[in-house]
TIFIKOL-646730 format. One record per residue: residue number from 1; residue in three letters; x, y negated, z of N, C-alpha, C in turn. Coordinates in steps of 0.2 Angstrom, whole numbers, plus 5000, padded with zeros to 4 digits. Layout:
BEGIN
<NUM; ALA; <X; Y; Z>; <X; Y; Z>; <X; Y; Z>>
...
This chain:
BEGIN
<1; UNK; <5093; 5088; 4903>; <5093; 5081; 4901>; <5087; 5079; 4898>>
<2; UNK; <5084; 5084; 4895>; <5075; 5081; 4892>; <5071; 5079; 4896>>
<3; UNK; <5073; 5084; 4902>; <5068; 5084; 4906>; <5067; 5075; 4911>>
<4; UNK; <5073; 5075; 4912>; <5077; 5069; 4916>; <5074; 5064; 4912>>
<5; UNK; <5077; 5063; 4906>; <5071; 5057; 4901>; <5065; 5058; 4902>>
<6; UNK; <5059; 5064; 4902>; <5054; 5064; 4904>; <5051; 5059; 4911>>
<7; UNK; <5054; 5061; 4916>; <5051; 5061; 4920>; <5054; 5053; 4922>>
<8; UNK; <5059; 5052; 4922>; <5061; 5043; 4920>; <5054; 5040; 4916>>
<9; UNK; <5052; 5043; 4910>; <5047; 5037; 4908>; <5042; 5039; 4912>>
<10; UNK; <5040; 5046; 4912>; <5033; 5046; 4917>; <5034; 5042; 4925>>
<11; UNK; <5038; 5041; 4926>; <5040; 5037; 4931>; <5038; 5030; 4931>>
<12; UNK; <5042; 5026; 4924>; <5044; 5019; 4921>; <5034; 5019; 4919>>
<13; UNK; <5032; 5023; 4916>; <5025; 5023; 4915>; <5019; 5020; 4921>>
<14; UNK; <5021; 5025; 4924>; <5017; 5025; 4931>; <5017; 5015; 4936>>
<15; UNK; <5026; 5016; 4933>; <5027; 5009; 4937>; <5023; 5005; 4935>>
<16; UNK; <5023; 5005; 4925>; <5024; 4999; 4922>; <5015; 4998; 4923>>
<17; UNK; <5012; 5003; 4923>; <5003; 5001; 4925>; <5001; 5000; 4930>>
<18; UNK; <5004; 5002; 4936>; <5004; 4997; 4943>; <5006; 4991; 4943>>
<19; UNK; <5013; 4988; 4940>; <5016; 4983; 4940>; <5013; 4978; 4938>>
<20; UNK; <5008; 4980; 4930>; <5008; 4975; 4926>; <5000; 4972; 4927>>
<21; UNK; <4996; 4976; 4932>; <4990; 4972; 4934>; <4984; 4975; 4931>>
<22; UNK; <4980; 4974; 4931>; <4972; 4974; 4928>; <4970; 4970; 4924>>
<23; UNK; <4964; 4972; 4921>; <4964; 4966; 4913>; <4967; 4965; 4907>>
<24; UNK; <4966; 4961; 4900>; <4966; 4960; 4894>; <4975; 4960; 4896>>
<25; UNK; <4978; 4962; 4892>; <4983; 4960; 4891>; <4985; 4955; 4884>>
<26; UNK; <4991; 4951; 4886>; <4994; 4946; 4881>; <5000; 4949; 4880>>
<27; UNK; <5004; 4950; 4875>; <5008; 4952; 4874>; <5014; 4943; 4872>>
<28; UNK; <5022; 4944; 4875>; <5025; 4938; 4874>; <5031; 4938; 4875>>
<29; UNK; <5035; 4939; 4867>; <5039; 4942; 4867>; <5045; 4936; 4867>>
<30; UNK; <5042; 4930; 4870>; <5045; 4925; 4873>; <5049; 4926; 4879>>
<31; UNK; <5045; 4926; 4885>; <5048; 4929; 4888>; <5045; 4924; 4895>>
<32; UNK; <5040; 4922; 4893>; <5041; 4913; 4898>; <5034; 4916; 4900>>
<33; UNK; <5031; 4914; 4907>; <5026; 4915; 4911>; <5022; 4907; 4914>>
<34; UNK; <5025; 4900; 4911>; <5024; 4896; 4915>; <5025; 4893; 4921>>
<35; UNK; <5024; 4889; 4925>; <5028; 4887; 4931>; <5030; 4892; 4938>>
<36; UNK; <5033; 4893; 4941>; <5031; 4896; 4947>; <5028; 4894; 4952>>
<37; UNK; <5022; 4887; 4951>; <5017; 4889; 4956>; <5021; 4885; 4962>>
<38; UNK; <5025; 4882; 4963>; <5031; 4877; 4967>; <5031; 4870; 4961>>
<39; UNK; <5032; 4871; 4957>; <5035; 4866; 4952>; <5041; 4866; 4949>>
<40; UNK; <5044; 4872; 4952>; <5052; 4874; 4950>; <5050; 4875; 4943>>
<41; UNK; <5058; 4881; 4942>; <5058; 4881; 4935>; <5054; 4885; 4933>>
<42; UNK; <5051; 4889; 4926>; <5048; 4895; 4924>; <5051; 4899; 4925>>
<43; UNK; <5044; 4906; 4927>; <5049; 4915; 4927>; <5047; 4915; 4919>>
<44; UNK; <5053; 4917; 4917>; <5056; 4921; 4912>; <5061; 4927; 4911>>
<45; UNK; <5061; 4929; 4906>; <5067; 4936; 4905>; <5071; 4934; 4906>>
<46; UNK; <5072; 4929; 4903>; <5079; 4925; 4902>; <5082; 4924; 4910>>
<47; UNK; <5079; 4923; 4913>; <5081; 4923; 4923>; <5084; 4929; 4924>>
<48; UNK; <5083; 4934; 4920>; <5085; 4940; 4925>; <5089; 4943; 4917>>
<49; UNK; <5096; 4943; 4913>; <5097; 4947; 4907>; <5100; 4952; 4910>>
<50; UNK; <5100; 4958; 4905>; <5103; 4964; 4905>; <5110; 4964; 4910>>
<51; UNK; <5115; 4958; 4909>; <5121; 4958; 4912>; <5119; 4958; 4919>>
<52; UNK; <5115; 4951; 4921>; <5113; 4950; 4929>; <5112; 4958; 4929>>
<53; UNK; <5107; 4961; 4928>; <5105; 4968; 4931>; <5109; 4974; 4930>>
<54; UNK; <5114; 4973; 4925>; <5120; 4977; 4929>; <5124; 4978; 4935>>
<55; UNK; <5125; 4968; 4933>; <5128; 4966; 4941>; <5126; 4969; 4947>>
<56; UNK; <5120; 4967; 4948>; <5116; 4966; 4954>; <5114; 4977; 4956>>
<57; UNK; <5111; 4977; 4951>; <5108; 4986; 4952>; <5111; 4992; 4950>>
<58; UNK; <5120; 4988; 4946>; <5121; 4995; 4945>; <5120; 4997; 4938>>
<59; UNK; <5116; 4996; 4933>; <5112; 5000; 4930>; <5113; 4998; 4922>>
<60; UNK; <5115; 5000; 4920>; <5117; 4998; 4911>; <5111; 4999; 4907>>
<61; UNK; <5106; 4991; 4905>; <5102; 4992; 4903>; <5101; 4986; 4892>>
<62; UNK; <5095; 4987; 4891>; <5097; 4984; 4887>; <5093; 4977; 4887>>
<63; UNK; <5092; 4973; 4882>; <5087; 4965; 4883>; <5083; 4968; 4885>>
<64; UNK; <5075; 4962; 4888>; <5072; 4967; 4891>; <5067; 4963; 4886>>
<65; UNK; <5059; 4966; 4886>; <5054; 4967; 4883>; <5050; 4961; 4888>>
<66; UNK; <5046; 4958; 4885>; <5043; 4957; 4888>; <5036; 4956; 4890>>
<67; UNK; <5029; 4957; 4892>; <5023; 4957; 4894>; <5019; 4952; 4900>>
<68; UNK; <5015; 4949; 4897>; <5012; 4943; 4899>; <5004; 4945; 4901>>
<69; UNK; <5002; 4942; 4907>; <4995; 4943; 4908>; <4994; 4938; 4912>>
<70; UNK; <4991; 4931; 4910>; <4989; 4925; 4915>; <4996; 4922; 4918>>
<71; UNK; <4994; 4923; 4925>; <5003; 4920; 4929>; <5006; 4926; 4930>>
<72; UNK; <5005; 4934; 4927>; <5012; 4937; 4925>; <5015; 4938; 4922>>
<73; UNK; <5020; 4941; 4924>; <5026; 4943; 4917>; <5029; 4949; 4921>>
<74; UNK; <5031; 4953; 4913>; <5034; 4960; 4916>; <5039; 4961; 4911>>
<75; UNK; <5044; 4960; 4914>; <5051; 4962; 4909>; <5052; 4970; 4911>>
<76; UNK; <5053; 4972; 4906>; <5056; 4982; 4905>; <5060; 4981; 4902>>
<77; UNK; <5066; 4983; 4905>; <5073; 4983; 4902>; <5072; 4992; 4899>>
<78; UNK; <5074; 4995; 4895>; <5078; 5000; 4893>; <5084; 5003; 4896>>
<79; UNK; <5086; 5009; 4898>; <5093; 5013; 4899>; <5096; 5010; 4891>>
<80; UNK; <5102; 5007; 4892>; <5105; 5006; 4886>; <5108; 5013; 4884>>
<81; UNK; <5113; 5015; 4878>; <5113; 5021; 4873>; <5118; 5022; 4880>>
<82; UNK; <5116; 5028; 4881>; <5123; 5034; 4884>; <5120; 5033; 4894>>
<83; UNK; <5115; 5028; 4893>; <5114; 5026; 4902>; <5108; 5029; 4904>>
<84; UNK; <5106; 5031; 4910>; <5097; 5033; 4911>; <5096; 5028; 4918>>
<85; UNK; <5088; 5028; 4916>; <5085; 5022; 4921>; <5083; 5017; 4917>>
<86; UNK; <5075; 5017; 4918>; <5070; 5011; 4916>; <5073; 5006; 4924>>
<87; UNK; <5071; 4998; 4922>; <5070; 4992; 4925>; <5065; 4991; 4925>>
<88; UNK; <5060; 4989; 4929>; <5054; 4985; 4926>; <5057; 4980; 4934>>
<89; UNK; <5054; 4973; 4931>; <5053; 4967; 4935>; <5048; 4963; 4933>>
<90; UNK; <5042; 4963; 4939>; <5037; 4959; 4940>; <5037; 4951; 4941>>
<91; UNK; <5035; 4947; 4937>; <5035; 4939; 4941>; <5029; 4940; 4943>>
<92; UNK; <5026; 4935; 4948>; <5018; 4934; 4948>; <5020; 4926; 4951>>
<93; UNK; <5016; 4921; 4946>; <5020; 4915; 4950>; <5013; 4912; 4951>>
<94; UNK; <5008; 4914; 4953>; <5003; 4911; 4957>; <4998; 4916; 4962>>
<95; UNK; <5006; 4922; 4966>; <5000; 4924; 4972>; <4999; 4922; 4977>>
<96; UNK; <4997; 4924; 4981>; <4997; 4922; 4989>; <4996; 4928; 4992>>
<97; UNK; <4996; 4925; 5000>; <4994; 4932; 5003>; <4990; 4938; 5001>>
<98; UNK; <4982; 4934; 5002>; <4978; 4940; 4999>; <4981; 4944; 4992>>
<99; UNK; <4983; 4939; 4988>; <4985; 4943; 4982>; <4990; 4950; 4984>>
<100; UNK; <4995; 4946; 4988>; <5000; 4951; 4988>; <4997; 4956; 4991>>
<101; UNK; <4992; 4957; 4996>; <4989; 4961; 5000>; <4984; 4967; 4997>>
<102; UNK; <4983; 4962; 4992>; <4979; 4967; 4985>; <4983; 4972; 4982>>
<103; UNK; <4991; 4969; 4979>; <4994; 4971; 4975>; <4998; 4978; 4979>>
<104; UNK; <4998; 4976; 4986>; <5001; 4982; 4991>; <4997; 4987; 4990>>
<105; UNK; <4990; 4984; 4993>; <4984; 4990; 4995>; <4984; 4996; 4989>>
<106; UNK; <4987; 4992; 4980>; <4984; 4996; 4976>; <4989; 5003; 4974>>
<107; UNK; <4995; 5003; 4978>; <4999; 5011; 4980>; <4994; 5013; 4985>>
<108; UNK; <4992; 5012; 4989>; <4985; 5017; 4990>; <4982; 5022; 4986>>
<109; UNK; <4979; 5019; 4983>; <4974; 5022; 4978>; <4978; 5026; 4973>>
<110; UNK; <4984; 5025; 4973>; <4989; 5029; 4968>; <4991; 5035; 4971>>
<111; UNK; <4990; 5036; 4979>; <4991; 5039; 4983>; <4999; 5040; 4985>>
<112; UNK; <5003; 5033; 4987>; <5009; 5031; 4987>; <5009; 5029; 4992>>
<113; UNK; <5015; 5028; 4998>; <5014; 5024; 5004>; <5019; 5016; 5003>>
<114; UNK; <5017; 5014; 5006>; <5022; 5008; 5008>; <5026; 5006; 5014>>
<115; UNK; <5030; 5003; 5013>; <5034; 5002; 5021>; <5036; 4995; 5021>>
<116; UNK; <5035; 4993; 5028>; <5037; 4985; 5029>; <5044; 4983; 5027>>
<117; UNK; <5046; 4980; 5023>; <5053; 4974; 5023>; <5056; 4971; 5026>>
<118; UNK; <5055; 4972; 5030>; <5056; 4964; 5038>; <5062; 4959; 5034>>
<119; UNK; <5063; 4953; 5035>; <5065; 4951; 5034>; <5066; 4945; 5029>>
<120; UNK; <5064; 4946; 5025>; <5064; 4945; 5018>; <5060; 4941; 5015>>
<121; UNK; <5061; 4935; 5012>; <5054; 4931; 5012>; <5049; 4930; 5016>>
<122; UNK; <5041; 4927; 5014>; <5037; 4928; 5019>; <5034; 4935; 5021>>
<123; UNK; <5036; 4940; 5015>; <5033; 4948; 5015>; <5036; 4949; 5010>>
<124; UNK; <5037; 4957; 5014>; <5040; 4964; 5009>; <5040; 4967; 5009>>
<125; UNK; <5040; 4972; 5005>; <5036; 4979; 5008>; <5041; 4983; 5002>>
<126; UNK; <5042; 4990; 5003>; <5045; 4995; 4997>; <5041; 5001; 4999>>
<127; UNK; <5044; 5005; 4990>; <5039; 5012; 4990>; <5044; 5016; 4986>>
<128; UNK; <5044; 5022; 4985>; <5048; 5025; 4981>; <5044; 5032; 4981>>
<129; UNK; <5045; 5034; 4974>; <5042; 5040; 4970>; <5047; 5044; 4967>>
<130; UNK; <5045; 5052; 4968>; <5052; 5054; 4966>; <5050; 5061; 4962>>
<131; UNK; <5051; 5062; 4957>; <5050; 5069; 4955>; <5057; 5071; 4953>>
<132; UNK; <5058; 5078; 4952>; <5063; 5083; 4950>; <5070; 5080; 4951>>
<133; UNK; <5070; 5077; 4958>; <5078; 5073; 4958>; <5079; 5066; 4956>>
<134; UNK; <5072; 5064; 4953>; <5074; 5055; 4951>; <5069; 5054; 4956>>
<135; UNK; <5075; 5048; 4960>; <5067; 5043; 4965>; <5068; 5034; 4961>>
<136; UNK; <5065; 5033; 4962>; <5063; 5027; 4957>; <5060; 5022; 4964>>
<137; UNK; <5065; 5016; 4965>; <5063; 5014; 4971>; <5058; 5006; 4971>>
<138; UNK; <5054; 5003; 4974>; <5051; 4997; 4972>; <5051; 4990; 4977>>
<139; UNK; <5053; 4987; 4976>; <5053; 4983; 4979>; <5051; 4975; 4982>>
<140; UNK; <5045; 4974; 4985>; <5040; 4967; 4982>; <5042; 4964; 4988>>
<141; UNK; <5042; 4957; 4984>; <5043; 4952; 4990>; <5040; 4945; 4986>>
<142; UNK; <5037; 4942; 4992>; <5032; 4935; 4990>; <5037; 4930; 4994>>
<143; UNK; <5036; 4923; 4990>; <5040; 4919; 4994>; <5035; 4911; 4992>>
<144; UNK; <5030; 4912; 4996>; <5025; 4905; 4994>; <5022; 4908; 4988>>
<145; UNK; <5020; 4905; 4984>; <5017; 4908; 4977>; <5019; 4910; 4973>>
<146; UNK; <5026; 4913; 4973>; <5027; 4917; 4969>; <5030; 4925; 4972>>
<147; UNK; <5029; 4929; 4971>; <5030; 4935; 4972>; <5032; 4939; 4964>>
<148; UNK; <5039; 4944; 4968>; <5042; 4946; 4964>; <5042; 4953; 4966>>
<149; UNK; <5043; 4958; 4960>; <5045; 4966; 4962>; <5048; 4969; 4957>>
<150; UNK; <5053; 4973; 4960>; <5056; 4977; 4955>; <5058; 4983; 4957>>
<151; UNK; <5057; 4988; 4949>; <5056; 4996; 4950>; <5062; 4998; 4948>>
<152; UNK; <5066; 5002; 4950>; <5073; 5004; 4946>; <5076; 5010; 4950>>
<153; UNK; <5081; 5015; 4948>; <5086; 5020; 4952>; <5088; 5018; 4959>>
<154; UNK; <5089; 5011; 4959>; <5095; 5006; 4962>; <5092; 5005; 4969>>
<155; UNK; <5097; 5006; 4974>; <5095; 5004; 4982>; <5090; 5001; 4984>>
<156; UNK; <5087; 4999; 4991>; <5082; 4993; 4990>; <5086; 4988; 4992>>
<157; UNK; <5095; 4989; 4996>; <5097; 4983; 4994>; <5101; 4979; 4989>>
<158; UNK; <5102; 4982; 4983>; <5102; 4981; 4977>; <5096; 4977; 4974>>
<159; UNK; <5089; 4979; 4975>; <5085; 4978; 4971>; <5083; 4974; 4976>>
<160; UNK; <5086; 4968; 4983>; <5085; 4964; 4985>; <5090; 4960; 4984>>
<161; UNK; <5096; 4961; 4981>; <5101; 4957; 4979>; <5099; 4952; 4973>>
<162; UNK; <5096; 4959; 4969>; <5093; 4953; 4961>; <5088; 4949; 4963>>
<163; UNK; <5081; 4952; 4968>; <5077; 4948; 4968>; <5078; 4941; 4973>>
<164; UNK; <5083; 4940; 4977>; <5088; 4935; 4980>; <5089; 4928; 4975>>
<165; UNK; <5094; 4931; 4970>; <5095; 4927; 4967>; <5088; 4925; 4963>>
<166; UNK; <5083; 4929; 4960>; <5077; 4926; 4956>; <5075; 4921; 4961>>
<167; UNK; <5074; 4922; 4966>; <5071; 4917; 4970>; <5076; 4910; 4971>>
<168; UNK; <5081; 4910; 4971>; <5084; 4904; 4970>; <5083; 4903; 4965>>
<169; UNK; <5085; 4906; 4959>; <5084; 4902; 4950>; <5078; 4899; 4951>>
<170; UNK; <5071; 4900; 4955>; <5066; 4901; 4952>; <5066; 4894; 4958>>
<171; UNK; <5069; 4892; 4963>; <5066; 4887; 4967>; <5071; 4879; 4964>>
């Protein structure tokens, strides 16, 4: 069981420094990222609560945290008591292509691979990391300027079922 939480955070860790970008961080325990770059509504936490993410991925988690850097946001949810499995969900509400193309290229360097999504948005790609039995799957998908991703236990059609609905809330 210790080990299992170990490798869950080293996992959640690894994601949440991929996910959360390069540069100063602002920390915003609001929750709010400004517009999505469309003129819709704001990515916030508030778009995706703990229940949605049960709904959607299965996963009993707790509020999520939140972490702001320019147009992103990174909400981390918590395994709520008695459950295991980090969430991390990325907003980026001002990439584009090149961006997303950056943000792919950067499992590279991690020395991760990625695979096509077909489908799904304009672009999508997933990856998945797996130590002593846990794989932790991720998910990214762009949809005009905003591009979303999410790390979690949960399917990749699960963890295109949440990111579905953000893209509607968000349009």
């Amino acid at each position: 069981m210790k080990i299992r939480i170990i490798v869950s955070l080293v996992a959640a860790t690894a994601a949440t420094a991929l996910l959360a970008g390069c540069g100063p961080k602002a920390t915003d325990n609001s929750a709010n990222s400004g517009t999505n770059g469309s003129g819709g509504k704001s990515a916030s936490c508030d778009l995706a609560p703990a229940s949605l993410i049960k709904q959607t991925l299965g996963m009993d988690v707790t509020a999520p945290t939140a972490d702001t850097n320019d147009s992103v946001l990174v909400c981390t949810y918590s395994p709520a008591g008695g459950a295991s499995g980090t969430v991390i969900l990325r907003f980026d509400t001002a990439s584009s292509a090149q961006q997303y193309k950056t943000t792919r290229d950067g499992y590279a360097t991690q020395n991760m691979t990625t695979t096509d999504y077909p489908g799904f948005g304009d672009e999508a790609y997933t990856s998945s990391i797996s130590a002593l039995n846990i794989t932790t799957n991720t998910l990214d998908a762009r949809k005009g300027a905003v591009e979303m991703q999410v790390s979690s236990h949960a399917s990749f059609d699960q963890e295109r079922a949440l990111l579905q609905k953000l893209f509607d809330a968000l349009s």
